[in-house]
C-alpha positions as CSV (number, residue, x, y, z in Angstrom):
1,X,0.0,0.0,0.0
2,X,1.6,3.6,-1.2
3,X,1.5,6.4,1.4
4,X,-0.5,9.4,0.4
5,X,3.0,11.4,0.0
6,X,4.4,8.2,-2.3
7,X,1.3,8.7,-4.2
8,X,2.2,12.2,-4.5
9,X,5.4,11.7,-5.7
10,X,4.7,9.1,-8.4
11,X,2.0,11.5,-9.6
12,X,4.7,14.2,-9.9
13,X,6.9,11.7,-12.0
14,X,4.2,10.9,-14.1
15,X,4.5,14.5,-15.6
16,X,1.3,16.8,-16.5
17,X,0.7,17.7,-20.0
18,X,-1.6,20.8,-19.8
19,X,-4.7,20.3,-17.3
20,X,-7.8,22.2,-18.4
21,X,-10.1,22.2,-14.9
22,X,-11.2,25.8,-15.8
23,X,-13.1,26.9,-12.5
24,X,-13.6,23.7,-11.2
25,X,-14.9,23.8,-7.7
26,X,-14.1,20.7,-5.2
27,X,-16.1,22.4,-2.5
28,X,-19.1,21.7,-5.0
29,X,-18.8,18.1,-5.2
30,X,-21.4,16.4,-3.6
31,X,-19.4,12.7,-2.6
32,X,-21.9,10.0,-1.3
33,X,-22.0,8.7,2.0
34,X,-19.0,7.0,1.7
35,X,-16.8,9.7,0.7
36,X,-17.2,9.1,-3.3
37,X,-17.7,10.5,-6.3
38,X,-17.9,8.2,-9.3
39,X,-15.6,9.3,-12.0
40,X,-16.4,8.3,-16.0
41,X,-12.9,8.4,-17.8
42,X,-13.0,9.5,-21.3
43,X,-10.4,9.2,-24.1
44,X,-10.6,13.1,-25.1
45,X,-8.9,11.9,-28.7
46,X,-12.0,9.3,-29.6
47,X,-14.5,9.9,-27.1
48,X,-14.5,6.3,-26.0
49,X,-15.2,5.4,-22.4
50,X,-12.2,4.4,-20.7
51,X,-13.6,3.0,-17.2
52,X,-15.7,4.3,-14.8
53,X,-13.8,4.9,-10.8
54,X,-14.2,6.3,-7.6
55,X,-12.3,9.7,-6.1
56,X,-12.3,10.6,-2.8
57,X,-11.6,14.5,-1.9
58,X,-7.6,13.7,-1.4
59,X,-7.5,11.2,-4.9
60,X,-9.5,14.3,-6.6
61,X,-7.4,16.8,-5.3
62,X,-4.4,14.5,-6.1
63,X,-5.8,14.2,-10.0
64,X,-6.5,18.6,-10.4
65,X,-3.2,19.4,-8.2
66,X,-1.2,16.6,-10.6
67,X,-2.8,16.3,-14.1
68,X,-3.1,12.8,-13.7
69,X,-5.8,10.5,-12.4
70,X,-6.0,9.1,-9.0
71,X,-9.0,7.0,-7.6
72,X,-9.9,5.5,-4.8
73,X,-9.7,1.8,-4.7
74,X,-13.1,0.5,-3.1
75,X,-12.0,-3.0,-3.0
76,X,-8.5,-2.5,-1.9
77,X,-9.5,0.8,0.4
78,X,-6.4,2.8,-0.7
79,X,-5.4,5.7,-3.0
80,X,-4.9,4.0,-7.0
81,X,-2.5,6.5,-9.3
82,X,-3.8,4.7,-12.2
83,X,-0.2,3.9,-14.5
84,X,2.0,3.6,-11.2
85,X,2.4,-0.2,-11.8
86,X,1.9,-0.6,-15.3
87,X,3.2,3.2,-17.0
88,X,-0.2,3.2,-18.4
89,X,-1.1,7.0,-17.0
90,X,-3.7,8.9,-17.4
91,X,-3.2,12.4,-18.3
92,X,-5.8,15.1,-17.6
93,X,-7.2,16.9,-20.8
94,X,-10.1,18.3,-19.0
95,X,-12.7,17.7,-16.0
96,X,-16.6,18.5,-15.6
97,X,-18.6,17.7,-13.0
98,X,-22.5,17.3,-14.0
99,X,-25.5,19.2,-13.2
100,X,-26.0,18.0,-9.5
101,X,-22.5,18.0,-8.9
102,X,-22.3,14.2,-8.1
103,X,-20.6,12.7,-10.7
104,X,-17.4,13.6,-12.9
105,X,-16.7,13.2,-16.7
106,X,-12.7,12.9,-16.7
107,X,-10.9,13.3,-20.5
108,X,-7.6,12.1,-20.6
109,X,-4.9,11.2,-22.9
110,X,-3.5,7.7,-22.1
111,X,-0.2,6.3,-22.2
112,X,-1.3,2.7,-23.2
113,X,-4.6,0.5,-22.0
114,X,-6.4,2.0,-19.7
115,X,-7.7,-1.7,-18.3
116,X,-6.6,-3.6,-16.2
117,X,-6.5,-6.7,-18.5
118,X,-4.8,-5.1,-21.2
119,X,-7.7,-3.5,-23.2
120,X,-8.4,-0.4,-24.5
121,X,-11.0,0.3,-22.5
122,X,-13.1,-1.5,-19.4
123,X,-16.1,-1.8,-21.9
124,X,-15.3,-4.4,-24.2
125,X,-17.5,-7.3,-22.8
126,X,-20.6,-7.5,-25.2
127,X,-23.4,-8.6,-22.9
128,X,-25.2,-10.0,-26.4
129,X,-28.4,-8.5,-25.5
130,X,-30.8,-7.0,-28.5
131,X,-33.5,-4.6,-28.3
132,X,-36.6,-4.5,-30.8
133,X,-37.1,-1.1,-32.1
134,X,-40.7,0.2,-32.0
């Protein structure tokens, strides 16, 4: 488990390539009653969803302070710098939060897969299911 100042420092390593956050308010974000806010993770080149995480006030301040993202790992119950094992970071392009201020949409340019199995992106499982149209 990484210290909050390793995860820091690892963030700092991982460079940050222009951050566009604009006026983005923390004190706005409304995290559930577990400290959360989920985060959907965006490839700002194709649009494509990435993943879809957790932050917790010190991952999100981590992520806007750094240029990269950091979650919070809800199984694990520590701080994740997403690339610190693999080199696969993800670099802020821009952040939004949405109208009730309880979720965030997260662009980023990625150094490589951004799952954890090697993928492009956590959505690649077709669930095979079809829909008539009426």
């Amino acid at each position: 488990m990484m210290t909050e100042e390793e995860i820091y420092a690892a963030a700092d390593r991982a460079g940050k390539p222009g951050i566009r956050t604009g006026s983005f308010e923390i004190d706005r974000i409304r995290f559930d009653e577990n400290g959360l806010v989920p985060c959907v993770v965006q490839d700002a080149q194709t649009g494509r969803v990435l993943t879809v995480a957790y932050m917790n006030r010190t991952s999100l301040e981590i992520t806007l302070s750094r240029g990269v993202t950091c979650f919070w790992s809800r199984s694990r119950q520590e701080l994740w710098l997403k690339g610190e094992t693999s080199g696969h970071f993800q670099h802020i392009v821009s952040m939004e939060a949405d109208c009730d201020a309880d979720a965030i949409l997260v662009r980023v340019k990625k150094d490589g897969p951004a799952c954890h199995r090697g993928t492009d992106s956590c959505f690649d499982t077709d669930l095979h299911v079809e829909f008539a149209a009426e």
